[in-house]
VOGU-3710 file (C-alpha; in Angstrom, 3 decimals, decimal comma):
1> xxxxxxxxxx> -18,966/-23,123/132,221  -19,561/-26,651/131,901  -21,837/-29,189/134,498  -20,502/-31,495/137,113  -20,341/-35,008/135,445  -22,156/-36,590/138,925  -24,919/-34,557/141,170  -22,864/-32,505/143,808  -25,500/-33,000/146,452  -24,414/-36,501/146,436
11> xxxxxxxxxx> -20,374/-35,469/147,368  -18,681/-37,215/149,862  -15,904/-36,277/152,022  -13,261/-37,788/154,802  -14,146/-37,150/158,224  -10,310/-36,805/160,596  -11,266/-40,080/161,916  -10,631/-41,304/158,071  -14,472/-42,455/157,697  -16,825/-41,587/154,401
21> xxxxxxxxxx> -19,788/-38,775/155,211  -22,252/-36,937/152,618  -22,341/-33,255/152,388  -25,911/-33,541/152,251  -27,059/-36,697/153,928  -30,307/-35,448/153,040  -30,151/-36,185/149,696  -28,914/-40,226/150,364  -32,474/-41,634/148,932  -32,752/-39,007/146,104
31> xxxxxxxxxx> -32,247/-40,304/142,831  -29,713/-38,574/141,446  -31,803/-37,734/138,434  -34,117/-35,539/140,281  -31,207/-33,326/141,455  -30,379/-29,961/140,391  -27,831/-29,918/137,594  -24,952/-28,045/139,012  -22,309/-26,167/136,607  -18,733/-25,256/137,436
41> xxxxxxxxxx> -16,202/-22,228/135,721  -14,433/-23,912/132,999  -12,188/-21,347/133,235  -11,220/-20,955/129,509  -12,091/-17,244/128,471  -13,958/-14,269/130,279  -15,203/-11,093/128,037  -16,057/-7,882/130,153  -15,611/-4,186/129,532  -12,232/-2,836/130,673
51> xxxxxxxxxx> -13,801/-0,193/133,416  -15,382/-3,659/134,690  -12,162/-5,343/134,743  -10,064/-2,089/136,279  -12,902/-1,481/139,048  -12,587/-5,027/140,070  -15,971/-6,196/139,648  -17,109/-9,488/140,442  -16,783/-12,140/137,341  -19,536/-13,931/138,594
61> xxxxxxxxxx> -23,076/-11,635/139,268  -26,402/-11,225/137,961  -25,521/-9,636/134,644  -22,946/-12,144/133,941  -23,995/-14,717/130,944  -22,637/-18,283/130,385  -21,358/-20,075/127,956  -22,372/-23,840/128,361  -18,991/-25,647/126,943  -19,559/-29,346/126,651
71> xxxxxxxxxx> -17,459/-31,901/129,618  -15,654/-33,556/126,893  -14,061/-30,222/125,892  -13,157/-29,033/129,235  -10,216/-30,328/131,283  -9,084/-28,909/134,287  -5,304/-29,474/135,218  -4,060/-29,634/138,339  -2,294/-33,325/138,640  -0,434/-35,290/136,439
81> xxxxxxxxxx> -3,861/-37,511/136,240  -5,239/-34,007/134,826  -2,872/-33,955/132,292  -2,650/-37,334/131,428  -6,340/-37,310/130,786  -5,738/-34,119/129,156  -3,807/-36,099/126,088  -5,871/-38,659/126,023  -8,921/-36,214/125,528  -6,786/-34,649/122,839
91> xxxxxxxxxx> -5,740/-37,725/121,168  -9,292/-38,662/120,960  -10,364/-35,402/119,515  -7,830/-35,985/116,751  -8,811/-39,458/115,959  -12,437/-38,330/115,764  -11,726/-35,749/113,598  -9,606/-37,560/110,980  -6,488/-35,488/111,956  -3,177/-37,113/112,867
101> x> -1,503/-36,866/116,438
//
């Protein structure tokens, strides 16, 4: 898993009318420091015991545990945007690392 770059209690979304609302209006004069940090599936690998897999068990429970994968190494793709940012991400990586491209 990896966190949410921005506090998700602070999310917006488009009302039909085409107008800007909060999720959690709430939360509008919370800094977004004091927030709870809020994690999302990075989707990259899952380990579990094949009886788990075959009975169907939930991935995500109580006895589950986490890896924490840094943003910068996780890239969800779903647009050409996503993949875009995807080689630039990679490109980067390289660079940093003293590898060519």
């Amino acid at each position: 898993m990896t966190s949410y770059a921005f506090p998700i209690q602070r999310a917006l979304r488009m009302t039909p009318e085409g107008r800007v609302a909060m999720f959690e209006p709430e939360r509008f004069n919370t800094r977004s420091q004091d927030l709870e940090e809020a994690w999302h599936d990075a989707g990259q690998f899952y380990w579990g015991r094949p009886e788990a897999w075959l009975a169907g068990r939930p991935l995500f429970s109580a006895r589950a545990v986490p890896v924490k994968l840094p943003r910068h190494r996780v890239q969800d793709i779903d647009t050409p945007e996503d993949w875009q940012r995807a080689e630039w991400l990679f490109k980067a990586w390289k660079a940093a690392s003293g590898e060519n491209v």
